[in-house]
N, C-alpha and C positions, 0 to 999 in steps of 0.2 A: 154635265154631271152636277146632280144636287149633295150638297151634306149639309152635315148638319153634324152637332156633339157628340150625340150616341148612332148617327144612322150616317151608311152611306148609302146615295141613291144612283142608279143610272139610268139614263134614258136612251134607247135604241126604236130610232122609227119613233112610231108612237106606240110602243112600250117602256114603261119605266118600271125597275125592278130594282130588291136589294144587291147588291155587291153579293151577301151571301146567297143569294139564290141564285144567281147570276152562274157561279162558279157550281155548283149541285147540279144546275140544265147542261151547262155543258161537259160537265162528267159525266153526266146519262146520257148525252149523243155521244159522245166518245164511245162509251160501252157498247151504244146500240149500234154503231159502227164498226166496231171490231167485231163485233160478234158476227155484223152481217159478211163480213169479208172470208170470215172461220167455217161456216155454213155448210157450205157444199163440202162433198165426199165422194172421189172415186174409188173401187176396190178392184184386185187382181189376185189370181191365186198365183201360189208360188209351188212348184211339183219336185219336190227332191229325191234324189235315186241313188243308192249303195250299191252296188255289184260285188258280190263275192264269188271271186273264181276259184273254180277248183287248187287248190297248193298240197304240197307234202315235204316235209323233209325228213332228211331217213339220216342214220346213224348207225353206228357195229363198234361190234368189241368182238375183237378173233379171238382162236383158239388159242393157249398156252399149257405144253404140255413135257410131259418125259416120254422117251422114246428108249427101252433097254431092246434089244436085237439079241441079247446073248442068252438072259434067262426071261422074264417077264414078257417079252413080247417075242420070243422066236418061237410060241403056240397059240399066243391070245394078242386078240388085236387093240388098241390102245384107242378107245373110243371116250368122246370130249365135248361138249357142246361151246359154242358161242352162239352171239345174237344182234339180228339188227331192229330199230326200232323205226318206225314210222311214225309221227304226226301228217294225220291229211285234213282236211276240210270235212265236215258231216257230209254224204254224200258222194265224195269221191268215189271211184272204184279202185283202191292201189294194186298193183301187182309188182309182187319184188319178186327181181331173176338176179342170180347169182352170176358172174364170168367164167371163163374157163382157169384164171390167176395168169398169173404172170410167166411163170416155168412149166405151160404146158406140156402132155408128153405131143409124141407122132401120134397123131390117127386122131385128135381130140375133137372136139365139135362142141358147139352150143347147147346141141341136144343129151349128149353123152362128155362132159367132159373129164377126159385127165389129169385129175390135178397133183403137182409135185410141190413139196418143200423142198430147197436147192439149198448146199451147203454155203454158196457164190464162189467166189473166188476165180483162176482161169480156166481153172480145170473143174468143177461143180459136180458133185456127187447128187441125188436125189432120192427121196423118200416120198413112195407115192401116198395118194390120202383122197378120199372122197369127202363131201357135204349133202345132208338130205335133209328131206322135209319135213322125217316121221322117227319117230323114237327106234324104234325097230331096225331102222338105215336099212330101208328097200325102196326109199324113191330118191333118186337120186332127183339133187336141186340145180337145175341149170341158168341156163341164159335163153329161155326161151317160154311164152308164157303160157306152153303145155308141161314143161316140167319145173312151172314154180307152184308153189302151195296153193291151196285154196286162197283167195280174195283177203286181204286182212281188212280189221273192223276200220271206217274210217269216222273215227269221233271227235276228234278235235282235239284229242288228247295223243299223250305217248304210247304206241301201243308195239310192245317188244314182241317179236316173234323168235323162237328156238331155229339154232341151225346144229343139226345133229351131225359132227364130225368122228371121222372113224380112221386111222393111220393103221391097214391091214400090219398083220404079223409075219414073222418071216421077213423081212428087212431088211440088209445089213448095210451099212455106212462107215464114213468118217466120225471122231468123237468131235462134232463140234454144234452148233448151233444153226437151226435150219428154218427159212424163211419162202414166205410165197404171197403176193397178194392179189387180193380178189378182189375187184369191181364189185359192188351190189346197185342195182338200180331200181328206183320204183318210178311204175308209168302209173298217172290215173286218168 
């Protein structure tokens, strides 16, 4: 290595160069070697997939009512609606069937059912009552999915549907409070 005051010199082989050039070349092969190693590229695609299945859930609010047997309803029948609601998926197809309740009478069926408010207790008095699918209360609502309603909307939202109840007249009971419960189901 040469110097001198203001210079420093090196000599490599039979090249001699400044000290500041020295360090300049080999920061540019530095460079052009990393880069060379950066270079290449391979690519792959990547295929992502959501499924959304069919879902619903369903919800009710029953009937709450008065029931007089002596004046008010021993000519006219004491008719009342409640309702259940479905959330399904766009696209579903739901179908809500009603049960036959809990205090069936004798002879009841899925297709035709019986249904009783029971006063409980050991000895249970009952008050019969139907549920339909139509204002009017001529289609009776079952457990079968010839006599549930037409198809309800499935949107993705809540979509409540009317259950039209009807406690005939003519009746007579215990004064006490009277209970029944119904299943509701939706298939999609």
């Amino acid at each position: 290595m040469w110097s001198g005051p203001d210079k420093q010199v090196v000599a490599i082989g039979r090249f001699v160069m400044k000290k500041s050039t020295q360090g300049f070349i080999l920061m540019v092969v530095s460079a052009c070697s990393a880069a060379g190693a950066f270079a290449a590229t391979a690519t792959a695609t990547m295929t992502n997939t959501v499924t959304i299945a069919n879902n619903c859930s369903i919800a009710t609010i029953g009937f709450t009512t008065t029931y007089d047997p002596i004046v008010t309803n021993a000519s006219a029948n004491q008719d009342v609606t409640a309702s259940v609601t479905t959330t399904c998926t766009p696209g579903a197809a739901p179908v809500i069937t009603l049960g036959q309740g809990a205090n069936a009478n004798t002879g009841s069926t899925d297709s035709v059912p019986l249904r009783r408010v029971s006063s409980g207790g050991g000895t249970p008095t009952y008050l019969s009552y139907s549920l339909f699918s139509d204002s009017g209360r001529t289609t009776t609502w079952g457990n079968t999915v010839a006599t549930a309603p037409a198809t309800v909307n499935a949107t993705g939202t809540a979509t409540p549907v009317t259950i039209y109840a009807r406690v005939p007249s003519g009746q007579t009971g215990i004064a006490t409070t009277y209970t029944d419960t119904v299943v509701a189901t939706v298939t999609f």
